[in-house]
Backbone as CSV, one residue per row, in Angstrom:
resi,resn,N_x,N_y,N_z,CA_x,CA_y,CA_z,C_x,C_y,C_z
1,UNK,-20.914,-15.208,-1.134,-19.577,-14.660,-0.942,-19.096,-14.057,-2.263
2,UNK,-18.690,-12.668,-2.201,-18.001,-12.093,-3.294,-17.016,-12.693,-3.829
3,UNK,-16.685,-12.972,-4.844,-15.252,-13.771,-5.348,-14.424,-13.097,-6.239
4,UNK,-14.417,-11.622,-5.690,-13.288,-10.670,-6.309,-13.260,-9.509,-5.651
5,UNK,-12.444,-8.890,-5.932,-11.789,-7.568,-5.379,-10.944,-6.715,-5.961
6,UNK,-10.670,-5.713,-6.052,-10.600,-4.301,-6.587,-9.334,-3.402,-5.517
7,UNK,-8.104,-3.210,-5.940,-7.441,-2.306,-5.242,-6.562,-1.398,-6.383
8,UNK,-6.237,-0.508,-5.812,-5.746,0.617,-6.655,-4.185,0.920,-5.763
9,UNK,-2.803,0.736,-6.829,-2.088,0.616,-6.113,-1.681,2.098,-6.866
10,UNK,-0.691,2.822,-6.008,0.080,3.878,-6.486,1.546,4.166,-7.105
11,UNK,2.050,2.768,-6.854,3.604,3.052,-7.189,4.111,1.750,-6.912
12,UNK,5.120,1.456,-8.036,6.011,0.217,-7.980,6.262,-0.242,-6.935
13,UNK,6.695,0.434,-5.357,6.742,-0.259,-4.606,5.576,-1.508,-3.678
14,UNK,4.444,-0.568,-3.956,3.208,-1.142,-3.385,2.710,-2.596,-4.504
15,UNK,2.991,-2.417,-5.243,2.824,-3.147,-6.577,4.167,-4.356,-6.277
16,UNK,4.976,-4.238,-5.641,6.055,-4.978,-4.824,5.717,-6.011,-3.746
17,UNK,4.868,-5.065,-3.180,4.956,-5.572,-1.987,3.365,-6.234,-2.151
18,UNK,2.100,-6.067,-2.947,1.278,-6.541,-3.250,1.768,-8.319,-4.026
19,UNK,2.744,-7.997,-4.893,3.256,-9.782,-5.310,3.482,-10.200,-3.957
20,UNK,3.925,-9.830,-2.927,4.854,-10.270,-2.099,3.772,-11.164,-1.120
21,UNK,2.480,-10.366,-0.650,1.688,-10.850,-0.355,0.628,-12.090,-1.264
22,UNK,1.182,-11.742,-2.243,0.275,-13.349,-3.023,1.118,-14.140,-3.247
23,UNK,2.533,-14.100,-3.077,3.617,-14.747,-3.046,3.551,-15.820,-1.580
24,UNK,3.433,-15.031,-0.652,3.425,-15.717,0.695,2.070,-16.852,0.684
25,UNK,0.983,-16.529,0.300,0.008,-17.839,0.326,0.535,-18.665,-1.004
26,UNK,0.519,-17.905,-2.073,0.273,-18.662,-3.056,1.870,-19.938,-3.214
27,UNK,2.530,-20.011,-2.579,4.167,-20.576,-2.648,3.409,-21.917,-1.496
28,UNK,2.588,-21.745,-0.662,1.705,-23.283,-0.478,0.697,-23.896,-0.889
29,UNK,0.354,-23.302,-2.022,-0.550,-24.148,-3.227,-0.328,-24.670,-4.240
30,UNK,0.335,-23.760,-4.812,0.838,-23.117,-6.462,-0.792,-22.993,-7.225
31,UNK,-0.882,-23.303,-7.891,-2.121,-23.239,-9.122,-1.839,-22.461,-10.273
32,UNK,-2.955,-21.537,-10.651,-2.735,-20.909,-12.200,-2.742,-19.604,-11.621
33,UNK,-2.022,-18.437,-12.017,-2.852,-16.863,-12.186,-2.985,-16.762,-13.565
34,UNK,-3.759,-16.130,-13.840,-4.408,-16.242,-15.413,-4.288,-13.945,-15.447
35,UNK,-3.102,-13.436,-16.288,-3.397,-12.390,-16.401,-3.277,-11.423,-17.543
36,UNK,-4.141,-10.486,-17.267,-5.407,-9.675,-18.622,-4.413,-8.263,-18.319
37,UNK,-4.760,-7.524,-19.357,-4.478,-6.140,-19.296,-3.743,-5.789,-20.414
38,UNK,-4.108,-4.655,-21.268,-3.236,-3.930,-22.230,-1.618,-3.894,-21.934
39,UNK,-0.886,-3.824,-23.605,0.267,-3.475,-23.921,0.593,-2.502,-22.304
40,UNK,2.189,-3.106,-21.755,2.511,-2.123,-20.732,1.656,-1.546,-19.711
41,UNK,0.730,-2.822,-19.374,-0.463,-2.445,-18.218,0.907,-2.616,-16.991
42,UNK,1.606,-3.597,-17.588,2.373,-3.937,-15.965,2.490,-5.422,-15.622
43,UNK,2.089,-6.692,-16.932,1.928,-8.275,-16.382,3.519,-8.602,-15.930
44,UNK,4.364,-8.429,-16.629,5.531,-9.484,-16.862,6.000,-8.751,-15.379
45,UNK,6.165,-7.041,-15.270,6.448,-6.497,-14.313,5.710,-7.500,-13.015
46,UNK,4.776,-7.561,-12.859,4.393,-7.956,-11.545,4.763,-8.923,-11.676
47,UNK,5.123,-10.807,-12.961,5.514,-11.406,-12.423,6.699,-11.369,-11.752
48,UNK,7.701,-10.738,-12.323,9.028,-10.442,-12.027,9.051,-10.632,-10.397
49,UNK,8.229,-9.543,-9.750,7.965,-9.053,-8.483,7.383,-10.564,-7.631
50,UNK,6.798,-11.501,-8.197,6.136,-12.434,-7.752,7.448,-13.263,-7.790
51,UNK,8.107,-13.793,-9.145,9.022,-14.744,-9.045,10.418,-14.242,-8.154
52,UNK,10.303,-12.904,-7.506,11.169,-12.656,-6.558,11.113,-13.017,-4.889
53,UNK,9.676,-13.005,-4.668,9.563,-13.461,-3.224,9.429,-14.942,-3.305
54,UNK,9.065,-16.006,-4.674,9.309,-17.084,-4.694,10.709,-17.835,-4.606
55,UNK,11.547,-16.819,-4.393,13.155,-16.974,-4.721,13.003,-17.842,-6.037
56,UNK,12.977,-16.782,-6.928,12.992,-17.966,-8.366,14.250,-16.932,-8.835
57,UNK,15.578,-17.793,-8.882,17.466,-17.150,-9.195,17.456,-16.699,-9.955
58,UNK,16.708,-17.368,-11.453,16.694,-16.848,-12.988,16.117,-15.675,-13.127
59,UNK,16.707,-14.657,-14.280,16.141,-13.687,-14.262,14.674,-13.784,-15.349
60,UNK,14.075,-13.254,-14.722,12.670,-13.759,-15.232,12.432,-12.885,-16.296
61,UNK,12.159,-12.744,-17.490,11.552,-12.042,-19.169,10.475,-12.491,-19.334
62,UNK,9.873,-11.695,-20.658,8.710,-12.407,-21.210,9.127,-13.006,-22.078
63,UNK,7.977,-13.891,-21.953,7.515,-15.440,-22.476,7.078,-14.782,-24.419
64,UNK,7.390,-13.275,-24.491,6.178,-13.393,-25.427,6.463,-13.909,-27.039
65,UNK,8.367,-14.481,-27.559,8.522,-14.816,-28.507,8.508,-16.323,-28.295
66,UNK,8.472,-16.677,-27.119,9.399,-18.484,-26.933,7.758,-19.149,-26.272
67,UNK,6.576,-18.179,-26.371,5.357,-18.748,-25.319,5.281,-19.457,-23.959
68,UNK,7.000,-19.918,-23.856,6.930,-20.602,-22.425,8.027,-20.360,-21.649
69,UNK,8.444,-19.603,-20.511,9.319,-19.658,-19.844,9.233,-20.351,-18.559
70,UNK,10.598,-21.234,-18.108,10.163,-22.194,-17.096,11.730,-21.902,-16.023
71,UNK,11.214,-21.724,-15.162,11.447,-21.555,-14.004,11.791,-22.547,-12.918
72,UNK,12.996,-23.361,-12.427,12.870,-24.493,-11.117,13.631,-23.936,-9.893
73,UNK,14.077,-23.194,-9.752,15.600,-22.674,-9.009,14.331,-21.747,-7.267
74,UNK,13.398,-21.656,-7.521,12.496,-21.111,-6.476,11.599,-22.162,-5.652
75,UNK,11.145,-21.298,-4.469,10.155,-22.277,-3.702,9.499,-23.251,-4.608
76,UNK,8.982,-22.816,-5.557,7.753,-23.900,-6.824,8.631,-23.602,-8.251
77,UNK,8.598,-24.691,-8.687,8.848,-24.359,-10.741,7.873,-23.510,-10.641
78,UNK,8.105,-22.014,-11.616,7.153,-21.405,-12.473,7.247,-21.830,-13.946
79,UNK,6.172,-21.555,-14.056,5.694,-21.956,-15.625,4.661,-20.106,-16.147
80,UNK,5.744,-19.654,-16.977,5.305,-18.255,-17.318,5.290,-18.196,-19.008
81,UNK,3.631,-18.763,-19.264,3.250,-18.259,-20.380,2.652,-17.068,-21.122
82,UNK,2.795,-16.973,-22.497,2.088,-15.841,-23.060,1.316,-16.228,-24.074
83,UNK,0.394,-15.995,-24.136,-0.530,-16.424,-25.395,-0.845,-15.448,-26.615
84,UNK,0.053,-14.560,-26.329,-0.454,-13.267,-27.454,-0.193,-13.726,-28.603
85,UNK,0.415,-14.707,-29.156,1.128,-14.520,-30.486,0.619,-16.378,-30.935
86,UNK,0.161,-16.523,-30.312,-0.721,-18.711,-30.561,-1.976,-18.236,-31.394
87,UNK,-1.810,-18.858,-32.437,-3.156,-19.115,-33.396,-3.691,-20.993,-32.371
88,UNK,-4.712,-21.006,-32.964,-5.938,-21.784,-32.416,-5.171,-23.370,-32.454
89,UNK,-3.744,-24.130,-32.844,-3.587,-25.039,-33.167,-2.728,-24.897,-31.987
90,UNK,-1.504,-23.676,-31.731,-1.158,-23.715,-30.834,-1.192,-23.736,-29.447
91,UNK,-2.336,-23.113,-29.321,-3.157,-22.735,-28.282,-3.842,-24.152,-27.729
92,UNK,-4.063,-24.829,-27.913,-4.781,-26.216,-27.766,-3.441,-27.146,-26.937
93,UNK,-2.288,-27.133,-27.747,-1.168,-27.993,-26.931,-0.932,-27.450,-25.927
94,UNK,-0.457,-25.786,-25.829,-0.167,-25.415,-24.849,-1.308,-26.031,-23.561
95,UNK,-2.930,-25.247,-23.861,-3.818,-25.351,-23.051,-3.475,-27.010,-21.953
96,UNK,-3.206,-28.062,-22.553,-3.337,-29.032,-22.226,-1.962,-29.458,-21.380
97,UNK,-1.091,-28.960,-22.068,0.266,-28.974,-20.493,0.206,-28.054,-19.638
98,UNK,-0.822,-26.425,-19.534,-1.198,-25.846,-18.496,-2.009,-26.635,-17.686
99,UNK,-2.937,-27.274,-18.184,-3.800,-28.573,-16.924,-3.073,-29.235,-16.383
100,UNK,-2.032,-29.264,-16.799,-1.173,-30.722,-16.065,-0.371,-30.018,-14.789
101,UNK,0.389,-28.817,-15.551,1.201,-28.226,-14.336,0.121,-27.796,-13.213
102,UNK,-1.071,-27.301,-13.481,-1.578,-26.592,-12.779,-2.447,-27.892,-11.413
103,UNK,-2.318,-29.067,-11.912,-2.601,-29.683,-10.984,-1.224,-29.996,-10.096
104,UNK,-0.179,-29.636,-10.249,0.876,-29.817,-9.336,1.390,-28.969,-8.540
105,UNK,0.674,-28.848,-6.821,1.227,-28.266,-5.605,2.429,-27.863,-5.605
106,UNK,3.352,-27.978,-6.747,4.578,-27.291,-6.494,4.942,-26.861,-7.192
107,UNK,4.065,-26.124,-8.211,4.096,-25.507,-9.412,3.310,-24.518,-9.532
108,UNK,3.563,-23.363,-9.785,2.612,-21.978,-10.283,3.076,-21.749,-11.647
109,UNK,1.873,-21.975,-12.429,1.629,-21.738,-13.837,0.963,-19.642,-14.035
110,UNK,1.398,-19.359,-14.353,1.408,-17.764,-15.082,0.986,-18.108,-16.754
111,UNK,-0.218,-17.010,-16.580,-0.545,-16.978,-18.461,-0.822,-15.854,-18.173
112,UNK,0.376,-14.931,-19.048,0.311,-13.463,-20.093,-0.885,-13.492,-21.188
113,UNK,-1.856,-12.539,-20.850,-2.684,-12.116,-22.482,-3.855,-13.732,-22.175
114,UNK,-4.121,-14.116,-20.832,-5.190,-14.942,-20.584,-6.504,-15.056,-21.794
115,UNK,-6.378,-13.571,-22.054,-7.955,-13.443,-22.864,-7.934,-14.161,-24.239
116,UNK,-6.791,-14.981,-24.826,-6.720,-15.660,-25.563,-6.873,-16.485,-25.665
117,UNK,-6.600,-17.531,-24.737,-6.889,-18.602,-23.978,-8.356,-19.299,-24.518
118,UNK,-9.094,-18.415,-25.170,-10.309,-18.931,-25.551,-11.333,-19.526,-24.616
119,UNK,-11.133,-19.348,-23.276,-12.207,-19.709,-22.432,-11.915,-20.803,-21.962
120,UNK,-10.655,-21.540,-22.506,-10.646,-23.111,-22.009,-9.178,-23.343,-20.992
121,UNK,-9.658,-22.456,-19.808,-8.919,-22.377,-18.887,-9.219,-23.387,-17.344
122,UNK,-8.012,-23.914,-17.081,-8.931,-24.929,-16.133,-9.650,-23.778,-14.985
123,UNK,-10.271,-24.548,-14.134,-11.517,-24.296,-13.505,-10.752,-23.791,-12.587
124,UNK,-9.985,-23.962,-11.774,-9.080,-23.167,-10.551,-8.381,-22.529,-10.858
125,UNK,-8.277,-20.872,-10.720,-7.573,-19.981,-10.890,-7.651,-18.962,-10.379
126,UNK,-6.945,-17.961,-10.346,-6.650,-16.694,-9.909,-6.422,-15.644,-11.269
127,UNK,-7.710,-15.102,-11.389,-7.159,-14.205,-12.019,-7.204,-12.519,-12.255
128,UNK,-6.399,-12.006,-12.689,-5.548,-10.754,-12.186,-5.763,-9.771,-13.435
129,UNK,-6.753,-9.055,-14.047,-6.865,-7.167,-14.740,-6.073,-6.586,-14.308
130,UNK,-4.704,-6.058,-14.969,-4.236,-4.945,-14.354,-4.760,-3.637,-15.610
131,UNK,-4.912,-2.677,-14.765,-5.563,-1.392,-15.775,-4.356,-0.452,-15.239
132,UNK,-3.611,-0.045,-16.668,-2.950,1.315,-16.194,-3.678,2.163,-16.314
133,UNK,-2.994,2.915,-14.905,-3.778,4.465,-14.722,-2.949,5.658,-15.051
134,UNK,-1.938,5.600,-14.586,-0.376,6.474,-14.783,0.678,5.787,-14.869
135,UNK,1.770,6.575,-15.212,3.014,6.051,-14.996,3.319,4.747,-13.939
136,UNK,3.189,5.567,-12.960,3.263,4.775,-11.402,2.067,3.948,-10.961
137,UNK,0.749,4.593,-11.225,-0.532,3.690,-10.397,-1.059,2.778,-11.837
138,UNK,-1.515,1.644,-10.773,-2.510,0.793,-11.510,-3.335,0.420,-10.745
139,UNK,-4.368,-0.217,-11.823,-5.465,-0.930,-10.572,-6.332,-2.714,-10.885
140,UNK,-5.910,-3.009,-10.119,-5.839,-4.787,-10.088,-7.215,-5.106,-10.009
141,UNK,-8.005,-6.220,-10.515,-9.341,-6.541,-10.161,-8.807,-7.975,-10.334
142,UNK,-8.968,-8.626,-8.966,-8.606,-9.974,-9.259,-9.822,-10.563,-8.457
143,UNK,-10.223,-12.214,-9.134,-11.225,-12.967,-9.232,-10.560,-14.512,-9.163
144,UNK,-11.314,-14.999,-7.857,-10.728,-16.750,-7.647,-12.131,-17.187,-8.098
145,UNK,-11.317,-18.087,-8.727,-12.012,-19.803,-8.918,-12.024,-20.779,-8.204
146,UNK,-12.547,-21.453,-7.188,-12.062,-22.704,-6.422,-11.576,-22.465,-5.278
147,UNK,-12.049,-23.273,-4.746,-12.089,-23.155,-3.019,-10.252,-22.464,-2.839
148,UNK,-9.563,-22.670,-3.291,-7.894,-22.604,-2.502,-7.365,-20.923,-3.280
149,UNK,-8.389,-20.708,-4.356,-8.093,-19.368,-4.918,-8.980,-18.570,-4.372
150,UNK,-10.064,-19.014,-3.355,-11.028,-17.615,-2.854,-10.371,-17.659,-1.517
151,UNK,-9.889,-18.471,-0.865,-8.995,-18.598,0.156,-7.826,-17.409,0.112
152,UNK,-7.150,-17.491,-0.948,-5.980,-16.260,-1.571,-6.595,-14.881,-1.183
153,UNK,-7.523,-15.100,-1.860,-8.754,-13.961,-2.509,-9.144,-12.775,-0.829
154,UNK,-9.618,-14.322,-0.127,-9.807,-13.138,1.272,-8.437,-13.204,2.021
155,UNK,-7.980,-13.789,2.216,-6.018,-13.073,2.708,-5.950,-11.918,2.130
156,UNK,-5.735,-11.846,1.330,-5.829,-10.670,0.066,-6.732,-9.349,1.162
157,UNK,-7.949,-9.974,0.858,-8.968,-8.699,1.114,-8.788,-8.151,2.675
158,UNK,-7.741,-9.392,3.627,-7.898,-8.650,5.156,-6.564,-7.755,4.815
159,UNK,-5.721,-8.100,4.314,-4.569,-7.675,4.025,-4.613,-6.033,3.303
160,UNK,-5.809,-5.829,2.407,-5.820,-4.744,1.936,-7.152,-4.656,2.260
161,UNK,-7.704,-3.816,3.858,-9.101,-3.390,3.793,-9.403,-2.181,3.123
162,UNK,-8.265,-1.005,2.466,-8.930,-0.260,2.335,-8.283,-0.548,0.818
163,UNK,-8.807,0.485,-0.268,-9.028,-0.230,-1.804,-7.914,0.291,-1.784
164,UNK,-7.251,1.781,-1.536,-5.752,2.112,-2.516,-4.518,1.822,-1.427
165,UNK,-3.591,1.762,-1.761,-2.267,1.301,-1.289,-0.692,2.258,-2.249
């Protein structure tokens, strides 16, 4: 079984309505999304879009001076980290209260700038490349870990049979 997939969205709204659909499974699991992509690919944007169909009240920012923004007011606490700016001492504490949330069903943990993370990401996850293409389009390559994230993974794939949207 393939354990990723590839869609090419065209415009903020589809990019809307794409959270909206990982919003709807993922709000009865919670777990980690772990997400990659250059300066202004579009991360904090899509969580925004995600912590909106979670009904999360607070207005959601990046994490990227405070490393942790936390979230309770929605279906699940979010937990919306960034790792861009953690040298190797910091990075270790954080890592170890992401294991903890991420084992709790009523919690979705978010990590901005994943690729920092150093590899020591727990084993169940979802995670999400966004590549800007233009202004408006991007294109997502997302990859599950673990039985309840390849589960996501094909919802996902009946939901979008054809690649652009």
């Amino acid at each position: 079984m393939n354990n990723s997939f590839e869609i090419h969205i065209n415009n903020r709204n589809a990019t809307d309505k794409f959270a909206q659909n990982i919003a709807k499974i993922i709000s009865e699991t919670g777990g980690l999304i772990c997400l990659y992509g250059d300066i202004g690919a579009g991360k904090t944007t899509f969580v925004k879009y995600l912590a909106k169909y979670l009904e999360i009240k607070e207005k959601v920012t990046s994490p990227s001076f405070v490393i942790l923004n936390e979230y309770h007011s929605g279906k699940l606490s979010l937990y919306h980290f960034d790792l861009y700016r953690l040298e190797k001492i910091g990075l270790e504490s954080i890592l170890d209260e992401l294991h903890e949330y991420t084992e709790n069903e009523k919690a979705l943990a978010i990590i901005e700038w994943a690729e920092f993370s150093s590899g020591d990401l727990p084993e169940n996850r979802l995670e999400i490349e966004i590549k800007y293409v233009d202004e408006n389009q991007r294109k997502f390559f997302i990859k599950a870990f673990g039985d309840k994230n390849i589960k996501i993974l094909e919802y996902l794939k009946k939901r979008y049979k054809q690649k652009t949207v």
